[in-house]
C-alpha positions, 0 to 999 in steps of 0.5 A: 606751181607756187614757184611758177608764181613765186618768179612770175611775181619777182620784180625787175628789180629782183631780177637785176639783183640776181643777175648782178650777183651772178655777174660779180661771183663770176667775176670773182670766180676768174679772178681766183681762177687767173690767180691760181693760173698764175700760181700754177705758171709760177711753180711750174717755172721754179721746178723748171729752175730748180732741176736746172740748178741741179743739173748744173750742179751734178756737172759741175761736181763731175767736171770739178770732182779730180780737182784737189786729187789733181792739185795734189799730183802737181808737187809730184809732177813739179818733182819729176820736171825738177829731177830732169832740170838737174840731170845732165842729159850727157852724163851716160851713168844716169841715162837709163834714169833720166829716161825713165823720169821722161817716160812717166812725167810724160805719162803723169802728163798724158793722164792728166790731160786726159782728165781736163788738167791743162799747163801754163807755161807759155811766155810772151803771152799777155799777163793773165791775173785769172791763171798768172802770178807776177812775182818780179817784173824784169827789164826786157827789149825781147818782150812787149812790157806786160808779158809773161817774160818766165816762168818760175812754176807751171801753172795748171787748169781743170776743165778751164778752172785754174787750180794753180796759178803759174808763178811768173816774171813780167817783162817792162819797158827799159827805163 
């Protein structure tokens, strides 16, 4: 009965007090709660990035994974081509063995590109400083200035990545 007479004798004054108390501790209170809402918004967002990063990475690791095997077959494939650019392909003495360069260079091939490895080598095709290397420019009438006019060394990709460029000669416009 005390406490009855204790808020029955509070003053307005008192009980604008109180209210106005409460009303800035709940404003607080949201603020904290917008702020942690906030926060909670955010790491959700970094997890997000973070395991997204990582996917990225796993792939890349296993798209990019052959890239120095591969780049160590190409002096082997290099020598099987230059092996069969030295033959005669009308010598019957060495017939049996230029064959058998044409069946594994074409199998060393077939493996390759079945692991994404792609040759350049294409001529008349626009100069490409992503998977050419210009070593001389030639004079040509043939061949739109720019373009690729020869090929020295075949370049190789790896899943669109160039992991050798293709060594070769431009063509330019006779002077």
């Amino acid at each position: 009965m005390a406490d009855e007479q204790t808020q029955d004798t509070q003053t307005p004054d008192a009980n604008s007090a109180a209210g106005d108390e409460l009303a800035t501790r709940v404003q607080v209170l949201e603020e904290q709660l917008a702020a942690a809402q906030d926060q909670s918004l955010r790491v959700a967002a970094d997890l997000q990035n973070v395991r997204r990063r990582a996917e990225q990475d796993v792939e890349k690791a296993h798209k990019f994974a052959l890239e120095k095997f591969a780049g160590d077959l190409l002096p082997v494939i290099d020598s099987l081509e230059r092996g069969l650019e030295l033959s005669s392909p009308d010598d019957e003495s060495i017939r049996p063995m230029r064959e058998g360069i044409e069946l594994t260079l074409k199998s060393m091939l077939d493996v390759v590109r079945k692991f994404g490895v792609e040759v350049i080598a294409d001529t008349n095709v626009p100069l490409d400083p992503n998977v050419h290397q210009a070593i001389a420019m030639v004079e040509s009438e043939d061949v739109t200035a720019g373009n690729v006019l020869g090929v020295m060394q075949k370049g190789y990709t790896l899943n669109g990545r160039t992991i050798r460029a293709a060594m070769v000669t431009v063509a330019k416009a006779k002077a």
